[in-house]
C-alpha positions in Angstrom: -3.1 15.6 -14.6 0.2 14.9 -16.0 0.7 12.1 -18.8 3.7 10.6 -20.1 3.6 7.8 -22.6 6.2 5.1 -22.6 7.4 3.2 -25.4 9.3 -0.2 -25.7 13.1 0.7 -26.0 15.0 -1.9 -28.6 18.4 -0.2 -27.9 20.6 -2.8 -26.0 17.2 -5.3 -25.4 17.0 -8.3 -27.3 14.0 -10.6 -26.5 14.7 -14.3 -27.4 12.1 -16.6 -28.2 9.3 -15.0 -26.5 7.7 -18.6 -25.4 8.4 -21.2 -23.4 9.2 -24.6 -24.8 6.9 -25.9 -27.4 4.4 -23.1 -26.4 3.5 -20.4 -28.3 4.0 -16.7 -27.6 2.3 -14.9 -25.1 -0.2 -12.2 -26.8 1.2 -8.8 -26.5 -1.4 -5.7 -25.5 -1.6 -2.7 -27.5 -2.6 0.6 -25.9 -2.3 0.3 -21.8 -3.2 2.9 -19.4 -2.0 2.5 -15.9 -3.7 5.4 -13.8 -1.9 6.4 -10.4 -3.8 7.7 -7.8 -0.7 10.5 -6.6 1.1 13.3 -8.2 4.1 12.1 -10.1 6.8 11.2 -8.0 4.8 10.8 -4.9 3.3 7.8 -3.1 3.0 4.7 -5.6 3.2 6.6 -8.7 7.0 5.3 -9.1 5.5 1.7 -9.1 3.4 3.0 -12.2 6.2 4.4 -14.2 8.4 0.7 -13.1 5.2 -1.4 -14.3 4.8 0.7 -17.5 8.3 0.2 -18.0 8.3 -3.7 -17.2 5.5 -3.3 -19.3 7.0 -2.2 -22.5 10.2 -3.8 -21.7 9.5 -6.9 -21.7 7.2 -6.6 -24.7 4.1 -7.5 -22.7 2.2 -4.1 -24.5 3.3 -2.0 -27.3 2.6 1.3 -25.8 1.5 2.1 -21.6 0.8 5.8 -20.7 0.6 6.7 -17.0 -2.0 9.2 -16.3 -2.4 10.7 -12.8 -4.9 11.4 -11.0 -3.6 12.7 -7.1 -6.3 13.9 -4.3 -8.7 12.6 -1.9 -6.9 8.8 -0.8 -7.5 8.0 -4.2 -11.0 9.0 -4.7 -9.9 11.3 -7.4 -8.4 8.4 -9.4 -11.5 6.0 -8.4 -13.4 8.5 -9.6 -12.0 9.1 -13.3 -11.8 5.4 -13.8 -14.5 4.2 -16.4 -15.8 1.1 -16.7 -15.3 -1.5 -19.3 -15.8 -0.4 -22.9 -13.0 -1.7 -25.4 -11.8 -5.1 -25.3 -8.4 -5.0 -22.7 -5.9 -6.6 -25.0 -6.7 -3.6 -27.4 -7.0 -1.0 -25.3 -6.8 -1.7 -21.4 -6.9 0.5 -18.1 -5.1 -0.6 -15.1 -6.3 1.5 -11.8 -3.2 1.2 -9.3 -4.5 0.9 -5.4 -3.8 0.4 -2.2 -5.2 0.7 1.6 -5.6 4.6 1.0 -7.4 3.9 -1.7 -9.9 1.5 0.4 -10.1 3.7 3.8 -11.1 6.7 1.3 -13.8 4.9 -0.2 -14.9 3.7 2.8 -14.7 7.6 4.6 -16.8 9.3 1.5 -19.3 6.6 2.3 -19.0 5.7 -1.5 -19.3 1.9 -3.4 -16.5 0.1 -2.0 -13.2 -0.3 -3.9 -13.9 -4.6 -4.5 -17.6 -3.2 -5.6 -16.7 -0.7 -8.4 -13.9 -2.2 -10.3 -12.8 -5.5 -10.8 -9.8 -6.7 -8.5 -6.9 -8.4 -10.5 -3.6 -8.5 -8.4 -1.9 -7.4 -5.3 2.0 -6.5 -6.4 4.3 -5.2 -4.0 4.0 -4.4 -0.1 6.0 -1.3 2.2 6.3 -2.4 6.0 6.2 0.4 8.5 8.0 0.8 11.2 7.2 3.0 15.0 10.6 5.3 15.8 11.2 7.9 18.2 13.9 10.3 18.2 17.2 8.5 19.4 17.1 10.8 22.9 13.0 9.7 23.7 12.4 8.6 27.0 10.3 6.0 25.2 13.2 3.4 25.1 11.3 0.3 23.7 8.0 -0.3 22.7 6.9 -1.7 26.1 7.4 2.0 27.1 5.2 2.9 24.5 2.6 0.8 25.2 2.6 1.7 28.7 2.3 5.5 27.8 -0.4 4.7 25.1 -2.7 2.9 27.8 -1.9 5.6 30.3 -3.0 8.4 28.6 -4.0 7.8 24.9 -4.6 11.6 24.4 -1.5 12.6 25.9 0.5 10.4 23.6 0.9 12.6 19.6 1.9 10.1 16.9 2.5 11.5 13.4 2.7 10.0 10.2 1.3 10.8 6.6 -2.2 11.4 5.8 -5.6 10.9 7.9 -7.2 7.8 7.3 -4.1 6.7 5.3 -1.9 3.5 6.3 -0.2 4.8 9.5 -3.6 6.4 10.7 -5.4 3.0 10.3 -1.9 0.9 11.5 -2.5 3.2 14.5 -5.6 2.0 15.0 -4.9 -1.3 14.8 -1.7 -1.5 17.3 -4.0 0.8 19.8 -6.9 -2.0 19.2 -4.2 -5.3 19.8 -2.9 -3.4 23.1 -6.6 -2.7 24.2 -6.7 1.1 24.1 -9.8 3.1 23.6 -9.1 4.3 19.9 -11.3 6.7 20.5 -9.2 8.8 22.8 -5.9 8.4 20.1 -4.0 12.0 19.4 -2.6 10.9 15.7 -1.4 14.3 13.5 -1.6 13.5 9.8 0.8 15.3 7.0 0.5 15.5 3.7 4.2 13.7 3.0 6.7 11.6 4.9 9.3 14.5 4.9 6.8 16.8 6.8 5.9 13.9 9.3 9.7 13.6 10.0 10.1 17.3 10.8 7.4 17.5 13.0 9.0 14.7 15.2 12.4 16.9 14.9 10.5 19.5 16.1 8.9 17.7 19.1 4.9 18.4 17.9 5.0 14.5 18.1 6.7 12.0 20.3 6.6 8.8 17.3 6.0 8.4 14.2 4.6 5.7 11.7 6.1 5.3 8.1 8.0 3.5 5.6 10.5 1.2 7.4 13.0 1.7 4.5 12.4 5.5 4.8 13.7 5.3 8.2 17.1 3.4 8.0 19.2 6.3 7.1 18.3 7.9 10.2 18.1 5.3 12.3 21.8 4.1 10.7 22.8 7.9 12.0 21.8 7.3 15.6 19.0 10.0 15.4 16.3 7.6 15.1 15.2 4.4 17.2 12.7 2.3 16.1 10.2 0.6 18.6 8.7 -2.4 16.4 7.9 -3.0 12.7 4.5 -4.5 11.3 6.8 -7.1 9.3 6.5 -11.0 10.1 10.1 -11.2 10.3 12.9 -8.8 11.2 13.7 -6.0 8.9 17.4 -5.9 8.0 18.9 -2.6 9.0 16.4 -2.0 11.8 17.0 -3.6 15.1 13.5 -3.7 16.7 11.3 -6.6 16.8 8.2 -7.2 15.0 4.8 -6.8 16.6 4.3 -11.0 16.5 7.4 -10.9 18.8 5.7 -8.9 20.9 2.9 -11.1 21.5 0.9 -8.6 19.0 -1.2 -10.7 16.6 -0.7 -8.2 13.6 1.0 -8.2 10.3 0.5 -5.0 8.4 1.7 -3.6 5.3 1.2 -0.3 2.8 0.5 -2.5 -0.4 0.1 -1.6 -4.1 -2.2 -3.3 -5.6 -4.1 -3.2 -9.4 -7.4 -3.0 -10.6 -9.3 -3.2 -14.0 -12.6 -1.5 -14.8 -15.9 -2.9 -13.3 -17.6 -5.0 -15.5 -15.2 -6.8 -17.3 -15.9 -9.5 -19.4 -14.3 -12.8 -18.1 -12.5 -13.1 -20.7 -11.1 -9.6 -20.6 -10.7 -10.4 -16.6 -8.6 -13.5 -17.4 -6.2 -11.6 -19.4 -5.7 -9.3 -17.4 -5.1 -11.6 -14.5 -2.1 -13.2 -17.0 -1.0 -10.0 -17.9 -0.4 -9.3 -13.9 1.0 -12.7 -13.4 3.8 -12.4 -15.8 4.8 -9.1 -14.7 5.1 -10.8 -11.0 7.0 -13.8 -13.1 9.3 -11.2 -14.9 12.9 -10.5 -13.9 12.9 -6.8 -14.6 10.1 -6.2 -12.5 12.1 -8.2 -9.5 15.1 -6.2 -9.8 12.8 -3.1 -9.8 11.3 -4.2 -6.5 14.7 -5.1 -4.9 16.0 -1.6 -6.1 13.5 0.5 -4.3 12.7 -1.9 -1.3 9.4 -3.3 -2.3 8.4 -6.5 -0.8 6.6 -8.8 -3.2 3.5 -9.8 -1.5 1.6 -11.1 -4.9 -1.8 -12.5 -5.2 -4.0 -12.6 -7.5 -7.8 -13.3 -9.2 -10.0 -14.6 -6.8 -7.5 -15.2 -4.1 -6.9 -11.3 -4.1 -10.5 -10.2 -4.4 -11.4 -12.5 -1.4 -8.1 -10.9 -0.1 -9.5 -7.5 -0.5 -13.2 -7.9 1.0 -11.3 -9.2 3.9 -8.8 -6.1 4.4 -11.6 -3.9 3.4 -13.6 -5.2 6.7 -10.7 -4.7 9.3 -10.1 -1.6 7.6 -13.6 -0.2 7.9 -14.0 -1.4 11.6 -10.7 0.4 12.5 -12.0 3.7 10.5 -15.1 3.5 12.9 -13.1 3.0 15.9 -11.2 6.3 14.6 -14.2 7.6 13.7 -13.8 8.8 10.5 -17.0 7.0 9.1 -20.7 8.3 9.5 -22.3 5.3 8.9 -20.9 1.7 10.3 -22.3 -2.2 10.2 -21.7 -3.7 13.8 -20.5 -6.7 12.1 -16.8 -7.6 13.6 -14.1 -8.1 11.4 -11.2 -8.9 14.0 -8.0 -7.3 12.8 -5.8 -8.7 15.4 -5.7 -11.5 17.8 -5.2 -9.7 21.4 -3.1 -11.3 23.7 -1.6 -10.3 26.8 1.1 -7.6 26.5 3.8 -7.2 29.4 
């Protein structure tokens, strides 16, 4: 576990006011912890170190120390988050999450992640995008799909871990096209950078990732992307989206926070504010516009009812994949299946 304690920096920042007009300051946390659920520099532990930054920055908290806590989809960080003790303005912890983090609770067969801490706020969201090396004889995705209905087995996608975003995005597409997910062939790696070389090397004939990951490549002509999971066109990336495609499904590897399970709603409240004026602040929006995060926020009740609902699709696709040992028949829908070509 590696720890790193940020402090607010007064050298060239000068905070005017601190209030709005005729209102009174916004209360300022003391001692934050935001724990990442990845080794440092991997996954979404760079939107940790941004938010304890914004944090601290923006004089939201006096002091924000990012503790991680990598393994397991983020059962290792689940895990080593406690639940409510001190009051959160005093001394808070902030769990980071995402869809790994919810398809590994769901795979150990554990308390899901809505159940065993309290939601607070969905921040930023990474769309994927399916590419093929540029000489594929897979030309579009209507090639794809054809092959993928064919022969489900036959067809190898890669991407990054089992039972992580691509695996369950996978899933999903196979699901909207009508393809037995049982029968996918999906090879998971433990990074992006290994997923890549495996398509160099031909073990796999697409892969699923980070859109942004892929525009360098694609820019180079080595890459050609198929579709991306985006509601709109990506730009950079000339493929359409699945919705283009007659594809009902928008899909997207968000970061998301959580506080401790049983908060007070008093304690919950502030934290809710807390995550609304990071959203609100401008640092944080030229953080997100530096590394390419989409702001998809939502927050209090509107995320947690957010959150039972992704949880649903995302158990239902896990079956499908099965990767679960025990399963409620109850249907979720996470597309709208139309016909394709």
């Amino acid at each position: 576990m590696h720890r790193r304690r940020f402090f607010a920096l007064a050298l060239g920042v000068m905070v005017a006011g601190g209030c709005g007009a005729g209102g009174s300051p916004a209360p300022t946390a003391g001692r934050l912890t935001v724990v990442a659920p990845a080794a440092r520099g991997q996954g979404w532990d760079r939107a940790a170190r941004a938010l304890a930054m914004v944090l601290t920055g923006d004089r939201m908290a006096r002091t924000v120390e990012v503790s991680n806590y990598p393994g397991g989809l983020g059962a290792a960080a689940l895990g080593a988050f406690p639940a409510a003790h001190d009051p959160f303005m005093r001394e808070g912890r902030l769990l980071l999450t995402g869809m790994p983090m919810v398809a590994g609770a769901e795979i150990a067969n554990a308390a899901s992640v809505v159940k065993s801490t309290t939601p607070l706020a969905r921040l930023v969201g990474d769309w994927a995008a399916l590419v093929v090396p540029a000489g594929s004889r897979l030309r579009a995705f209507e090639d794809f799909a054809a092959a993928l209905r064919r022969d489900p087995a036959k067809l190898t996608v890669g991407g990054r871990m089992d039972g992580g975003s691509d695996h369950v995005l996978y899933g999903m597409i196979s699901k909207c096209l009508g393809v037995d997910t049982r029968l996918l062939n999906y090879a998971g790696y433990s990074s992006g950078a290994e997923a890549a070389q495996a398509l160099q090397d031909g073990r796999v004939a697409a892969l699923l990732g980070s859109a942004r990951s892929f525009v360098p490549e694609i820019a180079a002509g080595r890459l050609r992307p198929l579709v991306v999971s985006s509601a709109e066109r990506i730009d950079g990336i000339d493929a359409p989206t699945m919705m283009e495609l007659d594809i009902r499904l928008e899909y997207t590897d968000w970061c998301g926070i959580l506080g401790p399970r049983g908060m007070s709603s008093e304690d919950r409240d502030a934290a809710v504010a807390l995550c609304d004026r990071v959203d609100a602040s401008p640092r944080w929006r030229a953080v997100c516009v530096a590394n390419g995060w989409n702001r998809v926020y939502l927050s209090g009740d509107d995320f947690r009812q957010w959150l039972v609902t992704e949880t649903g699709r995302t158990r239902e696709v896990l079956n499908e994949l099965g990767l679960l040992s025990t399963f409620s028949t109850s249907c979720w829908g996470s597309c709208v299946r139309r016909p394709y070509m």
